[in-house]
VOKEGU-28086 format. One record per residue (C-alpha): x, y, z; residue number from 0; residue in three letters. Coordinates in steps of 0.02 Angstrom, whole numbers. Example, Ala and Ser with C-alpha at 12.3 -4.5 7.8 and 13.67 -1.06 7.14 Angstrom:
residues 2
{node {615 -225 390} 0 "ALA"}
{node {684 -53 357} 1 "SER"}
***
This chain:
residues 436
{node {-243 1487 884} 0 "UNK"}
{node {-403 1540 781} 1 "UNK"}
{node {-334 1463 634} 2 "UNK"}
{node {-313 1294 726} 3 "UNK"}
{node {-487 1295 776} 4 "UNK"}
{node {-564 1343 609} 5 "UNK"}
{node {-464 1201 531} 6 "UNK"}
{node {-536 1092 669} 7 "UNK"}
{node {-716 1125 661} 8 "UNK"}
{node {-749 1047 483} 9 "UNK"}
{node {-676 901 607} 10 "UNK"}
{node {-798 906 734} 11 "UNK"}
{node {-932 922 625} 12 "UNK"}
{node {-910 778 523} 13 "UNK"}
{node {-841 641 663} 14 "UNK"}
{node {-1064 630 696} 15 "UNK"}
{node {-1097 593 523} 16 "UNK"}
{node {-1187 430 494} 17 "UNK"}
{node {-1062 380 377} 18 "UNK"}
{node {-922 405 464} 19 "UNK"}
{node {-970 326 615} 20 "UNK"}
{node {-979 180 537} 21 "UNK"}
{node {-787 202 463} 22 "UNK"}
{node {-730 204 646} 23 "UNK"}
{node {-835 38 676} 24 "UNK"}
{node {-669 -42 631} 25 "UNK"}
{node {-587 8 788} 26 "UNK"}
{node {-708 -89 881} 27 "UNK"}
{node {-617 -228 1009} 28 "UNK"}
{node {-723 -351 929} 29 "UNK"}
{node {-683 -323 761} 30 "UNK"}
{node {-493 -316 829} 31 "UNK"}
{node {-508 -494 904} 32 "UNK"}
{node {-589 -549 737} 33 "UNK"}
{node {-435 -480 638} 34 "UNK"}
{node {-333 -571 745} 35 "UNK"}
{node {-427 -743 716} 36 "UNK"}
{node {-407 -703 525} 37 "UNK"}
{node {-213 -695 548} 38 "UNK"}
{node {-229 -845 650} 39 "UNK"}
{node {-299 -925 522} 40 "UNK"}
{node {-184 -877 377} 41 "UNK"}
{node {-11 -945 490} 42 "UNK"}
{node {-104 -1128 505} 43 "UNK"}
{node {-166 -1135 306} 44 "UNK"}
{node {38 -1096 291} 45 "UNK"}
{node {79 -1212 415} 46 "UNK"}
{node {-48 -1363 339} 47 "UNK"}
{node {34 -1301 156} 48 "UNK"}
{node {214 -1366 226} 49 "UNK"}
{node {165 -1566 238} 50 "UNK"}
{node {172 -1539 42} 51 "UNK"}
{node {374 -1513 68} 52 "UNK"}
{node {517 -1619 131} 53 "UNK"}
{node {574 -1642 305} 54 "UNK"}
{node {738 -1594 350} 55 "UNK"}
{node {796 -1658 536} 56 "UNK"}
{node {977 -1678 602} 57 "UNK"}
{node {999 -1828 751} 58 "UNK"}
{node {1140 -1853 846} 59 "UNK"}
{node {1153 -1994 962} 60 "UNK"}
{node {1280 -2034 1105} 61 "UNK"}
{node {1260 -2190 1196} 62 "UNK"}
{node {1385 -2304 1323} 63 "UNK"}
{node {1350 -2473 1318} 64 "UNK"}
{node {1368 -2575 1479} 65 "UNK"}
{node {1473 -2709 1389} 66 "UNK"}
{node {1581 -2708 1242} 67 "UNK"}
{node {1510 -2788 1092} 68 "UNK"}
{node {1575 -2986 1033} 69 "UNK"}
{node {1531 -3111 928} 70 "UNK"}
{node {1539 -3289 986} 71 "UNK"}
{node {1574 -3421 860} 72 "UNK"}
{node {1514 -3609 893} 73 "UNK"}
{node {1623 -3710 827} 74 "UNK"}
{node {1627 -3909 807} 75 "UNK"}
{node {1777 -3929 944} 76 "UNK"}
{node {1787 -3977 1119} 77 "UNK"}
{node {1834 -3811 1245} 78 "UNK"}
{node {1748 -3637 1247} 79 "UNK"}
{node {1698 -3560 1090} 80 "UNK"}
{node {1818 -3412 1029} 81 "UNK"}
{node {1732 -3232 1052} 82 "UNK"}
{node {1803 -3076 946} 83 "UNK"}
{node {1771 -2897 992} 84 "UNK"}
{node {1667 -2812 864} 85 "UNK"}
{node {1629 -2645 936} 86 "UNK"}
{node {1675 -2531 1064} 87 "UNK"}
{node {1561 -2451 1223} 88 "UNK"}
{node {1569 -2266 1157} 89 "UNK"}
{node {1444 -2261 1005} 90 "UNK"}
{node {1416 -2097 927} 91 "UNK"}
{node {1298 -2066 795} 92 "UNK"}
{node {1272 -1902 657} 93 "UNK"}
{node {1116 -1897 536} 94 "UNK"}
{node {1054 -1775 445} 95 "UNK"}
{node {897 -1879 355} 96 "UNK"}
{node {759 -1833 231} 97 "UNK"}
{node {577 -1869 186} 98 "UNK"}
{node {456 -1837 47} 99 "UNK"}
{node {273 -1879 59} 100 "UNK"}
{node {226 -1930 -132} 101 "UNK"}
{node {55 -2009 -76} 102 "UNK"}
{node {-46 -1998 59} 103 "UNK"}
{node {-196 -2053 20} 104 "UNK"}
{node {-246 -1872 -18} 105 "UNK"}
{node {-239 -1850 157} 106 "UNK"}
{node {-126 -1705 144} 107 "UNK"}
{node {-228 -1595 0} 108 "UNK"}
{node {-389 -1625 95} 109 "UNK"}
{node {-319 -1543 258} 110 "UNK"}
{node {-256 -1387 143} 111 "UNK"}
{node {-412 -1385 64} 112 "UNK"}
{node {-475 -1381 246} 113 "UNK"}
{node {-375 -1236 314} 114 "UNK"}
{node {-427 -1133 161} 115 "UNK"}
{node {-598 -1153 194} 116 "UNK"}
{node {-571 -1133 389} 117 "UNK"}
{node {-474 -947 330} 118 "UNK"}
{node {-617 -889 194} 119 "UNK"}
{node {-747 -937 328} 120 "UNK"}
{node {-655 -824 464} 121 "UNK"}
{node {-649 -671 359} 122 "UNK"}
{node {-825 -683 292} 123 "UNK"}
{node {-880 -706 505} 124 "UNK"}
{node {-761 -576 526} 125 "UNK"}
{node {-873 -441 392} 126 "UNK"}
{node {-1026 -543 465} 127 "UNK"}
{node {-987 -466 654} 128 "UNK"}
{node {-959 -295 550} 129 "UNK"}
{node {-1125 -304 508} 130 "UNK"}
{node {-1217 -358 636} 131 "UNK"}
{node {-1110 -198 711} 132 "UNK"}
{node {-1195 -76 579} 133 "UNK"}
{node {-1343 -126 634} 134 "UNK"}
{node {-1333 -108 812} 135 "UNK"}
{node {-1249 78 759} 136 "UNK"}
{node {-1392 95 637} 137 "UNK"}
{node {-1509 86 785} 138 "UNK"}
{node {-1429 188 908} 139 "UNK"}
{node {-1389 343 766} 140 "UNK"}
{node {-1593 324 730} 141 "UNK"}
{node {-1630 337 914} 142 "UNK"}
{node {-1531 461 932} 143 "UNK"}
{node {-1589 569 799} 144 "UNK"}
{node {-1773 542 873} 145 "UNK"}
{node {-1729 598 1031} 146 "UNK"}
{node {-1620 758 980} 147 "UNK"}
{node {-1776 818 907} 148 "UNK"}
{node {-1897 780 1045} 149 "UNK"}
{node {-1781 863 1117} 150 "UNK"}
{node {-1795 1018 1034} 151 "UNK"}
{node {-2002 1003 1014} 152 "UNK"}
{node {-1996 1006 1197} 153 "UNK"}
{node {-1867 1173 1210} 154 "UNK"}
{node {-1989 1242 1117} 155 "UNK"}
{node {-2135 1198 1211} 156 "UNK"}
{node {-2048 1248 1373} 157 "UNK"}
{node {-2028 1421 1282} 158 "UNK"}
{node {-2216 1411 1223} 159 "UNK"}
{node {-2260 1383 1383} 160 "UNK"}
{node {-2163 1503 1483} 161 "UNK"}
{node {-2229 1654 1341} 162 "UNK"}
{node {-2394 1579 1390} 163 "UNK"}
{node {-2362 1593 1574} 164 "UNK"}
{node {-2309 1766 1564} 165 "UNK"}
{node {-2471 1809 1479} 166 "UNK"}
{node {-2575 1702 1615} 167 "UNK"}
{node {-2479 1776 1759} 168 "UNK"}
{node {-2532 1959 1671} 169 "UNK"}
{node {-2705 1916 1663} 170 "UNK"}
{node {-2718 1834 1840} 171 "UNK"}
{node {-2658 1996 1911} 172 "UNK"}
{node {-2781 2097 1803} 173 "UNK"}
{node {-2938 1980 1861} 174 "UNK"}
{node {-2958 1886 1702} 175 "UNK"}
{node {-2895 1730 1745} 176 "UNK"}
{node {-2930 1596 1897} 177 "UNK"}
{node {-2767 1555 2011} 178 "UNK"}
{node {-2825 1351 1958} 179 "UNK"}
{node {-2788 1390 1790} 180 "UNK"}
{node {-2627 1476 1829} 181 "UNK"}
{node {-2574 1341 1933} 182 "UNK"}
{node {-2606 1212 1781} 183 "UNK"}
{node {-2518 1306 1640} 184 "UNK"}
{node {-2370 1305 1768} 185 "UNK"}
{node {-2393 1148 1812} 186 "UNK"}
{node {-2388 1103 1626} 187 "UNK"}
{node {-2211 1190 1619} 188 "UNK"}
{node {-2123 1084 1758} 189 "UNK"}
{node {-2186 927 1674} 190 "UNK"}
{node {-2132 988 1511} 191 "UNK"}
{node {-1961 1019 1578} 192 "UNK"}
{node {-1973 853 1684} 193 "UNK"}
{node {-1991 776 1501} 194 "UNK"}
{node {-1844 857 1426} 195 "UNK"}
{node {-1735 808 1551} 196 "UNK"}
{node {-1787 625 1532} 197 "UNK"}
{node {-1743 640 1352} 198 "UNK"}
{node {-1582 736 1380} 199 "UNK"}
{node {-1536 585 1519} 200 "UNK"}
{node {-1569 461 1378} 201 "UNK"}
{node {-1470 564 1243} 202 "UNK"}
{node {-1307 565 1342} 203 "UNK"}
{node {-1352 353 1362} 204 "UNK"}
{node {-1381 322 1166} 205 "UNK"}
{node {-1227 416 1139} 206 "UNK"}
{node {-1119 342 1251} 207 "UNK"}
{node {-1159 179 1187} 208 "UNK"}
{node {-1111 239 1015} 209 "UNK"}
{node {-940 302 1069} 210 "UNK"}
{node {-887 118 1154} 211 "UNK"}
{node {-971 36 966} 212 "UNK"}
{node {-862 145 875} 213 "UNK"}
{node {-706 177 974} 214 "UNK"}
{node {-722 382 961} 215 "UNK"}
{node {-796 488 1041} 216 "UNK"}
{node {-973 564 998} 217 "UNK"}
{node {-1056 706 1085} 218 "UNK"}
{node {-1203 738 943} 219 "UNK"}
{node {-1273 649 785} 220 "UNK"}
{node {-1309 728 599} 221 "UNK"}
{node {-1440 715 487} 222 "UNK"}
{node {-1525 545 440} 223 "UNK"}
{node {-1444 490 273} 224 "UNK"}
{node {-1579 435 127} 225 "UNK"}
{node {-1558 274 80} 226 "UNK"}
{node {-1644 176 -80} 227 "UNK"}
{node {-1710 7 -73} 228 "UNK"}
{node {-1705 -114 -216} 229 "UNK"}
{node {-1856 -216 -266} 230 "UNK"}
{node {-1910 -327 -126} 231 "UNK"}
{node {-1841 -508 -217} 232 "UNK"}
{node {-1677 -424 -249} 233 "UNK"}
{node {-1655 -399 -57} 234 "UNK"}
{node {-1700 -606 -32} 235 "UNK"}
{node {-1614 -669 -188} 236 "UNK"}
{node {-1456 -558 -123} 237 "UNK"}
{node {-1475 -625 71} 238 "UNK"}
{node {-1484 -789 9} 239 "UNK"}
{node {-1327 -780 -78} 240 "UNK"}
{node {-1211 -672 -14} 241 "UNK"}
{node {-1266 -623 156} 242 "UNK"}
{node {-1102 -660 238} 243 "UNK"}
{node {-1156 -775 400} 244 "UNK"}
{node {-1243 -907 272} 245 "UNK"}
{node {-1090 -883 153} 246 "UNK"}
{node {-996 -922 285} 247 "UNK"}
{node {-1096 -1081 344} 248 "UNK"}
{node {-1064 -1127 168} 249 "UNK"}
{node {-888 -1122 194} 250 "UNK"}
{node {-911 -1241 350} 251 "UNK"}
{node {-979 -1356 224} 252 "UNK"}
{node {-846 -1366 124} 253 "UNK"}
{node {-740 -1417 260} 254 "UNK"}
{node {-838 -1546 314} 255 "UNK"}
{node {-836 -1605 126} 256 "UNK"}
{node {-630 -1608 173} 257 "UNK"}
{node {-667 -1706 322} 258 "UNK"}
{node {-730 -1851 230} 259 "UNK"}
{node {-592 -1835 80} 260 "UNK"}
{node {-485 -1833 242} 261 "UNK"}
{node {-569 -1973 335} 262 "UNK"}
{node {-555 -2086 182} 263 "UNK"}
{node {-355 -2062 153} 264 "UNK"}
{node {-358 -2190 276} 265 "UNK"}
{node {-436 -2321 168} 266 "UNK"}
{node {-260 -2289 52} 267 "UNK"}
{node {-66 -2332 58} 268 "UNK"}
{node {62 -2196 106} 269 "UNK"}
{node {208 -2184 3} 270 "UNK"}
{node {363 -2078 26} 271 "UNK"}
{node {553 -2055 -10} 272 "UNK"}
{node {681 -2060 141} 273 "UNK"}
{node {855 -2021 145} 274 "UNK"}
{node {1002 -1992 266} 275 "UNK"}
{node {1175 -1934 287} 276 "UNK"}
{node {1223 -2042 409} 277 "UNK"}
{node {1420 -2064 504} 278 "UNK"}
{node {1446 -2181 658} 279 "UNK"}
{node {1607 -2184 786} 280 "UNK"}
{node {1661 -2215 952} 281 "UNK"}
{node {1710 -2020 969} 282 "UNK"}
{node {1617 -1856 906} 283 "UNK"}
{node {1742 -1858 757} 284 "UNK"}
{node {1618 -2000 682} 285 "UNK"}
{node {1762 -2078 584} 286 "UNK"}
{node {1705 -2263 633} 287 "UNK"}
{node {1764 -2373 780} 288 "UNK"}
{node {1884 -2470 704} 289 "UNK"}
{node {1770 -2615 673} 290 "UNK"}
{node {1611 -2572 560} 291 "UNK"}
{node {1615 -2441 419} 292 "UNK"}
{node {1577 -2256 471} 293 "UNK"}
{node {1474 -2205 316} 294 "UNK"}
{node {1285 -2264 353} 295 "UNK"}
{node {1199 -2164 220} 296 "UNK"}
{node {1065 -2227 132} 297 "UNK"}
{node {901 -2184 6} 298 "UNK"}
{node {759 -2276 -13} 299 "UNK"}
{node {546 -2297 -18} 300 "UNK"}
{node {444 -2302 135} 301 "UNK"}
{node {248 -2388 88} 302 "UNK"}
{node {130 -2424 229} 303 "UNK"}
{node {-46 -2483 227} 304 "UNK"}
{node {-173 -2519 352} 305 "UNK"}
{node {-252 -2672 289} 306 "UNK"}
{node {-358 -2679 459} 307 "UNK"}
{node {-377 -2554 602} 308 "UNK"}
{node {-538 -2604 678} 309 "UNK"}
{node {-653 -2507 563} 310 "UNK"}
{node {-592 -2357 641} 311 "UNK"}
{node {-581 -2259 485} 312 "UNK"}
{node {-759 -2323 409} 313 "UNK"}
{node {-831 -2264 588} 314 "UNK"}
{node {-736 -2084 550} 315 "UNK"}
{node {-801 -2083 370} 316 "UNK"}
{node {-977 -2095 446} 317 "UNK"}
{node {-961 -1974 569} 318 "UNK"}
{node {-895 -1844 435} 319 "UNK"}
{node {-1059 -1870 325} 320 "UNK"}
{node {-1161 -1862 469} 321 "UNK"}
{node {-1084 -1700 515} 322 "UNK"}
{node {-1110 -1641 355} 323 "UNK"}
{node {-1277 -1683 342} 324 "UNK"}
{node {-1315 -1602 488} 325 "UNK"}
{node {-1237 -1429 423} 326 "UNK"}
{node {-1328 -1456 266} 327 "UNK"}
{node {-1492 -1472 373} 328 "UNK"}
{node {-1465 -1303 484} 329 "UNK"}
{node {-1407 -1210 320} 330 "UNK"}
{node {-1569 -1263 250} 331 "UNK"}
{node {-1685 -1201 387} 332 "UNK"}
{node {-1561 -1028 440} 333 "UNK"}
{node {-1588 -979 252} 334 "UNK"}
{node {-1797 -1010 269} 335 "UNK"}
{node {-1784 -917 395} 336 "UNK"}
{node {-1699 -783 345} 337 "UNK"}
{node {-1798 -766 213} 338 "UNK"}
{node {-1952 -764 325} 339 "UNK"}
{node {-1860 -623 437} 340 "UNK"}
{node {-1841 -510 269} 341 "UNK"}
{node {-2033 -545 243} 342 "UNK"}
{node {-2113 -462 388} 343 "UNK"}
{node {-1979 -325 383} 344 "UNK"}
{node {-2035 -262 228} 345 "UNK"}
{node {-2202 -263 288} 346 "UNK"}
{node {-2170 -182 447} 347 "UNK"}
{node {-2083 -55 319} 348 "UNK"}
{node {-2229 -13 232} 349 "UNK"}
{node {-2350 -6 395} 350 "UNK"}
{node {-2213 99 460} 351 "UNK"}
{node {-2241 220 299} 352 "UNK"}
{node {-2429 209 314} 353 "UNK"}
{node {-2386 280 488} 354 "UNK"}
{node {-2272 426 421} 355 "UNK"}
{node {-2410 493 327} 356 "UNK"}
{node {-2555 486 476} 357 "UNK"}
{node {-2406 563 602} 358 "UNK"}
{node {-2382 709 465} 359 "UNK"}
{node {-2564 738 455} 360 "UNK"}
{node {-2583 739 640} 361 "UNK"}
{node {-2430 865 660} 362 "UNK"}
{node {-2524 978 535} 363 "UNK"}
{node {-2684 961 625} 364 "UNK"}
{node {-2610 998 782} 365 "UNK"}
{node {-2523 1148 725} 366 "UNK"}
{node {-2680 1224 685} 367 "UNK"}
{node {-2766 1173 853} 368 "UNK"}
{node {-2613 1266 942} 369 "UNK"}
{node {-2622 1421 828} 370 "UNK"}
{node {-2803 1426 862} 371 "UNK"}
{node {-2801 1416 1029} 372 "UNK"}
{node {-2654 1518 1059} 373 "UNK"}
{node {-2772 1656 978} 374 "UNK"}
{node {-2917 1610 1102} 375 "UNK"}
{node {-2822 1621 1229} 376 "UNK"}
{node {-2768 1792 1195} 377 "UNK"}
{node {-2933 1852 1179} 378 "UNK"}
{node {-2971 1748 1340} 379 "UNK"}
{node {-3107 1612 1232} 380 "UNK"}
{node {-2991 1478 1291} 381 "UNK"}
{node {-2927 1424 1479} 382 "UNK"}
{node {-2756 1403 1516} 383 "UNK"}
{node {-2750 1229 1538} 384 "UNK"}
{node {-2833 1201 1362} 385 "UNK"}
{node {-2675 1307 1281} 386 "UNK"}
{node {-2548 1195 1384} 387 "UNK"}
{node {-2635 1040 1319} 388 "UNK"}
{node {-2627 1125 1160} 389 "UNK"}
{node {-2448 1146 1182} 390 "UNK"}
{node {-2380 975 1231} 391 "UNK"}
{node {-2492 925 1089} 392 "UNK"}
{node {-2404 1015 960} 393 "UNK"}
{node {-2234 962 1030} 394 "UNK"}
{node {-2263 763 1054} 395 "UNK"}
{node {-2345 764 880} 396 "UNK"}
{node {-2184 843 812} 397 "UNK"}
{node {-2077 705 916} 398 "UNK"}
{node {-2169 570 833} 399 "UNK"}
{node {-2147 639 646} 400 "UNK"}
{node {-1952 629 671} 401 "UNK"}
{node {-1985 475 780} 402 "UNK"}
{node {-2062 385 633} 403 "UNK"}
{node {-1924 448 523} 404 "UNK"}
{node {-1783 350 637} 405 "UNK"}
{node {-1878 194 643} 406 "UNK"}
{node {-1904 202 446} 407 "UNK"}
{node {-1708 244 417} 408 "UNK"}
{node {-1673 99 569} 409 "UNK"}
{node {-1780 -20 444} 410 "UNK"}
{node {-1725 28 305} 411 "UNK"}
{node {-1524 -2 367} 412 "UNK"}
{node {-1604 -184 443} 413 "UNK"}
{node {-1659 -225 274} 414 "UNK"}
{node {-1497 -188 179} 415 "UNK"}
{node {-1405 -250 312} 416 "UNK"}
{node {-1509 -428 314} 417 "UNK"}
{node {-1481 -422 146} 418 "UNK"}
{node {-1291 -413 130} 419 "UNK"}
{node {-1166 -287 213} 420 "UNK"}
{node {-1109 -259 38} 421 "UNK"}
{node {-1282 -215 -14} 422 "UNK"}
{node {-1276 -90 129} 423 "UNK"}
{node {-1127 -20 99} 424 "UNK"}
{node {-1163 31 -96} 425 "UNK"}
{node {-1338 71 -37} 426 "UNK"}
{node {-1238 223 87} 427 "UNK"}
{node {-1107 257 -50} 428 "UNK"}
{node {-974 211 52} 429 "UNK"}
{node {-803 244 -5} 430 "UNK"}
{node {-707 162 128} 431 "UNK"}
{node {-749 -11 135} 432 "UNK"}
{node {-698 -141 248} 433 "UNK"}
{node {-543 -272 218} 434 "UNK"}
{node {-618 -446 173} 435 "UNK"}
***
């Protein structure tokens, strides 16, 4: 039994890393559904691809006609014209025929071309959902982090606190100290612990929400990963031309490029090849009925052309470019603005730094305002309530340090993430990448 548990707990440790977390992503419903599209997609490209092949299609035809077939021949003499029999009532037909498209007014390569397009563009929304997925993960690991150590400034406040109680309590019973001051240093421990149970409330949300994103479950998080940004134009240049959602519109283009190849096959003739085995009878054996020949067969050339359908295919070929031109328009202002969106996040980066460095000079200043005080206190220069000011002090400015460390690691993923998930992926080192 203690073996299975040591092999385990290299387990449980890892299953929080940041890294790993994002592996599981792939067992999220809504990358499942997306998977499924994908294979959706790849059955109608294979479906489209067999108009480029023959048709195969067996007939067979019974039918009982009301009267039996004659022939009535008008001849030049008084009385009623003869009449011969040339067919019996039972008619049975077998066919087995064939067809081969050799033209189609491109028709046929434009709708392939189509359903290609339709399949690249569902796998590149499919890694496009992935990534919007990292970054929703992204922000809930950062969170996280920033509250698992707010958590733990505030444990240590409470214990702060309660050693500072003990002392108070001491001195209150030795004279030295006011109850009012008592009263606020305890005070200052119940809202302490009011605080930490706040944050422990919003831990067990944060990580809750992670579980359902990822599809295992997660009871705590690791340490925040370091992650290297390029130079600021490699970040646009790359969003602009591999991010997968605009990559993806482009696809969309392209098949509204198809839709006007397609639109004007109508403009050409169709040509193909046809063929049958063909038998006729008056019984299943399909030996004849005595009166035509059984053997039907034939091969030939089928051409049709539209010479006029009511402009019906100019009015499609207009709607197709209009459609396109549209597209072309959105693609146009979604990649401004994407660029604009990269922008101001590397600017709220670098505010966000400037902020780091004021938050670490603030923890170091309060550090020394709580050791200070502490040491007043002791030697009763300083009132109780200053020393649990002092306290909370020390612990919120701690808090925001690691704070301000999430929301640079949450920008930081946002800015490799706008940029590409690839980019994002080779930014984290990831070995296990996911399926196109």
């Amino acid at each position: 039994m203690r073996k299975i548990i040591l092999l385990l707990l290299p387990t449980l440790f890892y299953a929080q890393d940041f890294t790993t977390l994002l592996q599981h992503a792939g067992q999220n419903l809504l990358i499942a559904a997306k998977s499924q599209e994908v294979a959706a997609k790849e059955a109608m490209l294979k479906s489209t691809e067999s108009a480029n092949y023959p048709t195969l299609d067996a007939k067979l035809n019974a039918i009982y006609l009301k009267d039996t077939p004659t022939m009535h021949f008008r001849l030049p003499l008084p009385g009623t014209p003869p009449e011969f029999q040339v067919g019996k009532k039972p008619n049975y037909t077998g066919e087995i025929d064939i067809s081969y498209p050799l033209f189609t007014g491109f028709a046929i390569s434009s709708m392939i071309d189509k359903a290609q397009f339709d399949l690249q563009k569902a796998k590149l929304e499919k890694r496009d959902t992935l990534r919007k997925l990292y970054m929703q993960i992204a922000a809930l690991y950062g969170n996280a982090y920033a509250i698992d150590h707010a958590i733990d400034a505030n444990r240590e406040a409470v214990n702060a606190v309660a050693a500072s109680l003990k002392k108070a309590q001491g001195f209150y019973k030795a004279g030295l100290l006011a109850p009012s001051e008592l009263a606020n240093i305890r005070a200052k421990k119940y809202e302490i612990a009011a605080t930490l149970q706040t944050l422990e409330s919003q831990k067990r949300q944060t990580l809750q929400m992670l579980s359902y994103l990822t599809g295992s479950g997660v009871d705590r998080t690791g340490m925040l990963p370091a992650l290297s940004l390029p130079a600021d134009q490699t970040l646009i240049d790359e969003a602009l031309s591999k991010r997968e959602d605009i990559r993806a519109m482009q696809k969309a283009l392209k098949m509204d490029e198809a839709d006007i190849r397609l639109a004007r096959s109508g403009r050409y003739p169709t040509v193909a090849l046809i063929g049958a085995l063909k038998s006729q009878g008056d019984s299943l054996r399909l030996n004849g009925d005595g009166y035509t020949n059984p053997n039907k067969s034939y091969i030939g050339a089928a051409v049709e052309w539209k010479l006029f359908d009511g402009f019906a295919t100019e009015h499609r070929i207009e709607a197709a470019k209009a459609k396109r031109l549209g597209r072309i328009l959105y693609l146009r202002d979604y990649r401004h603005r994407v660029k604009t969106d990269l922008q101001n996040d590397l600017t709220t980066l670098k505010a966000l730094q400037l902020r780091k460095e004021a938050k670490v000079a603030q923890l170091e200043a309060q550090e020394r305002y709580y050791r200070l005080t502490k040491g007043r206190f002791a030697n009763h220069l300083a009132g109780a309530d200053e020393l649990s000011r002092a306290i909370a002090a020390r612990a919120a400015a701690k808090a925001n340090v690691e704070k301000i460390e999430a929301e640079i690691f949450i920008q930081k993923c946002k800015l490799l993430l706008q940029s590409s998930l690839e980019r994002f992926q080779r930014a984290l080192d990831m070995r296990k990448e996911s399926d196109g």
